[in-house]
Biotite code that builds the C-alpha atoms (Angstrom):
import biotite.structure as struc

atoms = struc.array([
    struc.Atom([-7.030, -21.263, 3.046], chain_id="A", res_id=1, res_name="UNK", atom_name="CA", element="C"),
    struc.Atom([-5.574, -19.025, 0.597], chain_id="A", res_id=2, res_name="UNK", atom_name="CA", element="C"),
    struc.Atom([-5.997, -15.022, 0.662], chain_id="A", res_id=3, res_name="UNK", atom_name="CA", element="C"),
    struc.Atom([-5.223, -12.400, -1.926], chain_id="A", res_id=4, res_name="UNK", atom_name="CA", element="C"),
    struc.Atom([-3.226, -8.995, -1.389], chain_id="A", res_id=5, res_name="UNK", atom_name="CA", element="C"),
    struc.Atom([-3.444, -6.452, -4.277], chain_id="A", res_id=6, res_name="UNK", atom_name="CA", element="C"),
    struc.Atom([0.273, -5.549, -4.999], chain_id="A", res_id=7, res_name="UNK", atom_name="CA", element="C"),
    struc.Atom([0.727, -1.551, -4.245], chain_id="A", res_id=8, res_name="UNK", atom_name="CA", element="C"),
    struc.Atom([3.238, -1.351, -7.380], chain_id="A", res_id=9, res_name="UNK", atom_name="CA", element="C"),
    struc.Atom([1.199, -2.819, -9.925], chain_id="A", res_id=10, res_name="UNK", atom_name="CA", element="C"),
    struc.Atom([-2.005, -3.391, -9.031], chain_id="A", res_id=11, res_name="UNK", atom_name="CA", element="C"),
    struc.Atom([-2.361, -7.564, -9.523], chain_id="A", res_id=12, res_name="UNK", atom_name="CA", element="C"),
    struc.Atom([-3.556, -9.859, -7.007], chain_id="A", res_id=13, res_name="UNK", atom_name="CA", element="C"),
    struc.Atom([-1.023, -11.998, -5.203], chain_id="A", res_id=14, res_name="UNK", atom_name="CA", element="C"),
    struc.Atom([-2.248, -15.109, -3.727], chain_id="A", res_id=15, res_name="UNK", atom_name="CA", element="C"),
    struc.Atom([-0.912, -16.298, 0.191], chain_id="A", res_id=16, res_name="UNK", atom_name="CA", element="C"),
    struc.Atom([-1.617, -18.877, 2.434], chain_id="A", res_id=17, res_name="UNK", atom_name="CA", element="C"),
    struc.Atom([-1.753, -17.558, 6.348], chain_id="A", res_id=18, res_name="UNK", atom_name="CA", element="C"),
    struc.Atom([0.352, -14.884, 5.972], chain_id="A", res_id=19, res_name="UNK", atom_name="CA", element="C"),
    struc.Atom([2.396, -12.737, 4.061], chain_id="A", res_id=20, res_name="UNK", atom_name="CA", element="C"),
    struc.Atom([6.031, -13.784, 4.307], chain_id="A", res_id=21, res_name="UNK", atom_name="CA", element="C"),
    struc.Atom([9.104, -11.154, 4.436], chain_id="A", res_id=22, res_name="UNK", atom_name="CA", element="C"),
    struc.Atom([10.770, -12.448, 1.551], chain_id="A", res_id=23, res_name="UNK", atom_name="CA", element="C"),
    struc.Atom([7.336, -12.494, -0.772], chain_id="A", res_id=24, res_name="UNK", atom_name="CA", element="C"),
    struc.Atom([7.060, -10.930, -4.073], chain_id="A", res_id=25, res_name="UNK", atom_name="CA", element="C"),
    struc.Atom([4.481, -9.980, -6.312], chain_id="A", res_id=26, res_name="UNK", atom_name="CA", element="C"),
    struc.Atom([4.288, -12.816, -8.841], chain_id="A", res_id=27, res_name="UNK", atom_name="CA", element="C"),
    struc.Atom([3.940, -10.097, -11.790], chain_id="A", res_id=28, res_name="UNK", atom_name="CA", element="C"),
    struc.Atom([6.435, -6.794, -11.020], chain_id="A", res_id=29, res_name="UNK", atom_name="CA", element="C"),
    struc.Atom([9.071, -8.503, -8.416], chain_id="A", res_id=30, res_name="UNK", atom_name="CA", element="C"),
    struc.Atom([7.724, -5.887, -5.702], chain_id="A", res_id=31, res_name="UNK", atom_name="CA", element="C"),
    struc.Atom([8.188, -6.651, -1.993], chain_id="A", res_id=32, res_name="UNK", atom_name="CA", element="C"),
    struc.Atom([4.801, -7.816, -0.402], chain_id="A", res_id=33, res_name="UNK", atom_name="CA", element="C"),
    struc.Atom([5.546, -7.932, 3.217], chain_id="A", res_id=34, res_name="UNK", atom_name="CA", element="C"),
    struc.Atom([6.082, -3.521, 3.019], chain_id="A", res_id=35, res_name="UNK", atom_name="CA", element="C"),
    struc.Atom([4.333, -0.645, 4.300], chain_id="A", res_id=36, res_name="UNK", atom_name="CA", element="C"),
    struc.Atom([2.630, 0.550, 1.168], chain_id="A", res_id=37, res_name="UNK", atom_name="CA", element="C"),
    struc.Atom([0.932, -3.282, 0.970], chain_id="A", res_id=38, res_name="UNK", atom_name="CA", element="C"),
    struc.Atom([-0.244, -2.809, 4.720], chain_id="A", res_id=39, res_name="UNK", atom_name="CA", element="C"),
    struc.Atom([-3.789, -2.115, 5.988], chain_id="A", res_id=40, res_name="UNK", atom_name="CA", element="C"),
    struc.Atom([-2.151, 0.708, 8.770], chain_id="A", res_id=41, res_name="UNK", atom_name="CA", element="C"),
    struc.Atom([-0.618, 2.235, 5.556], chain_id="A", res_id=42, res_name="UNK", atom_name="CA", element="C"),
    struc.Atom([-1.884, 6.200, 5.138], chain_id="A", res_id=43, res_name="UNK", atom_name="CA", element="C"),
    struc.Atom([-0.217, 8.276, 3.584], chain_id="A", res_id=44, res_name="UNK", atom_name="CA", element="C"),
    struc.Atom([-0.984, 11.361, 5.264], chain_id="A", res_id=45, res_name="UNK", atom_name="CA", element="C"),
    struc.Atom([-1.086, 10.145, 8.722], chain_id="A", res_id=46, res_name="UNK", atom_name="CA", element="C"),
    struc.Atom([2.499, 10.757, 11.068], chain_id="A", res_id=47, res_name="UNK", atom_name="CA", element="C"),
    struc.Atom([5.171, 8.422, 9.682], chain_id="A", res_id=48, res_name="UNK", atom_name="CA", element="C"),
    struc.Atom([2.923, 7.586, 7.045], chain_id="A", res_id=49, res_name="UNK", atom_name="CA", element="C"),
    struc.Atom([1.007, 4.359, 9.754], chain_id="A", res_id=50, res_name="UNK", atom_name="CA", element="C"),
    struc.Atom([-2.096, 4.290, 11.612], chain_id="A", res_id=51, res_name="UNK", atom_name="CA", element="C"),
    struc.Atom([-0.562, 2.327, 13.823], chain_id="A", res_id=52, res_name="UNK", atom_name="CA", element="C"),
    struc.Atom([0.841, 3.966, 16.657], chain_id="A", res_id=53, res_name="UNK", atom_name="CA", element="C"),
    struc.Atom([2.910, 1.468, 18.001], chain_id="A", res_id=54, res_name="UNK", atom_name="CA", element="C"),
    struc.Atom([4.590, 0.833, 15.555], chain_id="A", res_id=55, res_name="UNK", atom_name="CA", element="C"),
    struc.Atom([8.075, 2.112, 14.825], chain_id="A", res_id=56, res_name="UNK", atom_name="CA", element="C"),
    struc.Atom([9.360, 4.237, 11.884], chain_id="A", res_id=57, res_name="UNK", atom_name="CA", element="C"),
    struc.Atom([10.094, 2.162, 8.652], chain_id="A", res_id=58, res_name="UNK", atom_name="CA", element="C"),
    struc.Atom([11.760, 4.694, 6.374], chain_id="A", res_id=59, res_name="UNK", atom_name="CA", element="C"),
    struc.Atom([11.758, 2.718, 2.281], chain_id="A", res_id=60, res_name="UNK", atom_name="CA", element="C"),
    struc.Atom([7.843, 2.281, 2.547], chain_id="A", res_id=61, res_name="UNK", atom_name="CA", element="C"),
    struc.Atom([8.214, 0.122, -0.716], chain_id="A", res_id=62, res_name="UNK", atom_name="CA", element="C"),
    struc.Atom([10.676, -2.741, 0.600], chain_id="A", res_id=63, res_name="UNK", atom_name="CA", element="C"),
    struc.Atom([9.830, -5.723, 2.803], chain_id="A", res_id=64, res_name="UNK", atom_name="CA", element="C"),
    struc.Atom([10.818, -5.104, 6.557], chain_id="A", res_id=65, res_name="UNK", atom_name="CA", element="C"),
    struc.Atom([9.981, -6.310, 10.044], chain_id="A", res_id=66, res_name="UNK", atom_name="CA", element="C"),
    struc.Atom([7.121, -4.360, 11.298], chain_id="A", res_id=67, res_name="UNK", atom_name="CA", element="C"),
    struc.Atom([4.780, -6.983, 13.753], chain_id="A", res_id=68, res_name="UNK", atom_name="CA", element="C"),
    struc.Atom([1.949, -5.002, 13.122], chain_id="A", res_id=69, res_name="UNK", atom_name="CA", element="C"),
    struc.Atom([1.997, -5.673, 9.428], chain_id="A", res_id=70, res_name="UNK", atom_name="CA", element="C"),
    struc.Atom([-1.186, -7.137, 7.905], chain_id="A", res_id=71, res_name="UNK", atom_name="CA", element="C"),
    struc.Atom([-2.115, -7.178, 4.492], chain_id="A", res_id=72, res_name="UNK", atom_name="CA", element="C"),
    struc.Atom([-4.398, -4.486, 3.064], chain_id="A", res_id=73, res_name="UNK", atom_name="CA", element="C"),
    struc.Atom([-6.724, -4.255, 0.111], chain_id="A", res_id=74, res_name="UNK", atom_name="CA", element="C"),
    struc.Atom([-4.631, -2.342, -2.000], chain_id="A", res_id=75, res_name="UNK", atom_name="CA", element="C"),
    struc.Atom([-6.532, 1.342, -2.100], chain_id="A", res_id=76, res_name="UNK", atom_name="CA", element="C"),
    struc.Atom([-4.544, 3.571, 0.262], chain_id="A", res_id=77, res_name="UNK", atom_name="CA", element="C"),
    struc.Atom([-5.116, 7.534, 0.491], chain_id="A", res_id=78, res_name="UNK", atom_name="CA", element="C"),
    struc.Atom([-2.973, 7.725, -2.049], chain_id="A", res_id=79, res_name="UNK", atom_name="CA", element="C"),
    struc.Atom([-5.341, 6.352, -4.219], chain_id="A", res_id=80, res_name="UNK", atom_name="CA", element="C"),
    struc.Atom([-8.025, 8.204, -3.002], chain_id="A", res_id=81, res_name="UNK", atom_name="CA", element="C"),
    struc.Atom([-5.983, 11.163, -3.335], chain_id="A", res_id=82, res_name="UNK", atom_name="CA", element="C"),
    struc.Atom([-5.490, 10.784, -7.087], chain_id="A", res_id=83, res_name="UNK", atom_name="CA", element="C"),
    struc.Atom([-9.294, 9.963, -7.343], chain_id="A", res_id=84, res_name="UNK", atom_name="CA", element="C"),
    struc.Atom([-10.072, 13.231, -5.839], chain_id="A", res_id=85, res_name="UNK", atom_name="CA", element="C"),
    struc.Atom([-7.549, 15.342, -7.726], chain_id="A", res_id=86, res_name="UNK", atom_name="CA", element="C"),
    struc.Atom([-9.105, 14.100, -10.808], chain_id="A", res_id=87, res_name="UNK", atom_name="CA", element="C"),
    struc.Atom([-12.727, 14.585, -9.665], chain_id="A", res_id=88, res_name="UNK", atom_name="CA", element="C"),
    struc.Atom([-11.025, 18.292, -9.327], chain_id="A", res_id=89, res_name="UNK", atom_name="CA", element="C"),
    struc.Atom([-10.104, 18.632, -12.470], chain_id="A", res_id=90, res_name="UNK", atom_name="CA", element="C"),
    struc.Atom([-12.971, 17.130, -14.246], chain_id="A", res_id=91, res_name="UNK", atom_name="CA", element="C"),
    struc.Atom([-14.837, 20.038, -12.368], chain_id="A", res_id=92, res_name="UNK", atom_name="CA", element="C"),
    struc.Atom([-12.620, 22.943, -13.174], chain_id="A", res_id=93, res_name="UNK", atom_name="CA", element="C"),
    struc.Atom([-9.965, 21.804, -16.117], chain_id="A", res_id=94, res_name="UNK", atom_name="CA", element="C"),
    struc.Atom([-6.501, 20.634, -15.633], chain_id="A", res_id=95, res_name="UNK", atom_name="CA", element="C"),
    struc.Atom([-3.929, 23.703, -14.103], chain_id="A", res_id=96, res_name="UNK", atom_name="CA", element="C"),
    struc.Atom([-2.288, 25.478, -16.921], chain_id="A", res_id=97, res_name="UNK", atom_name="CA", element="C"),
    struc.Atom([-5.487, 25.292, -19.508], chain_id="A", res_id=98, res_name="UNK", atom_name="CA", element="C"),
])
């Protein structure tokens, strides 16, 4: 049964079978799959950047490491939401600086 993960980097959709292997890569930009930012635990503004609390500290959030909690997430982080937000913001009240 093959699943998709939405590549953090550049947005495509990666096809995998069971799961996401430590040495995939996103077929389009070459970006590590099996990473942080590609994970459903992934938040930005949580501690160590991981919902997870278990889990330990993986410092390069973009490359593929060995974290046993990993599993694959749908590609919108708080990051995202963040920049949907910010621009909400300035829709509202103008960009800073105008």
């Amino acid at each position: 049964m093959s699943q998709e993960l939405v590549c953090f980097s550049c947005g495509s959709k990666n096809s995998y079978g069971e799961r996401v292997g430590r040495r995939d890569e996103c077929l389009q930009c070459r970006a590590d799959l099996h990473c942080c930012k590609n994970c459903r635990f992934y938040d930005s503004t949580a501690y160590n950047e991981c919902r997870e609390t278990s889990a330990d500290v993986v410092r390069e959030k973009e490359e593929s490491n060995f974290c046993d909690f990993y599993e694959p997430g749908l590609g919108q982080h708080q990051t995202s939401q963040r920049d949907s937000l910010l621009a909400q913001a300035e829709a509202l009240f103008g960009k800073k600086g105008e």
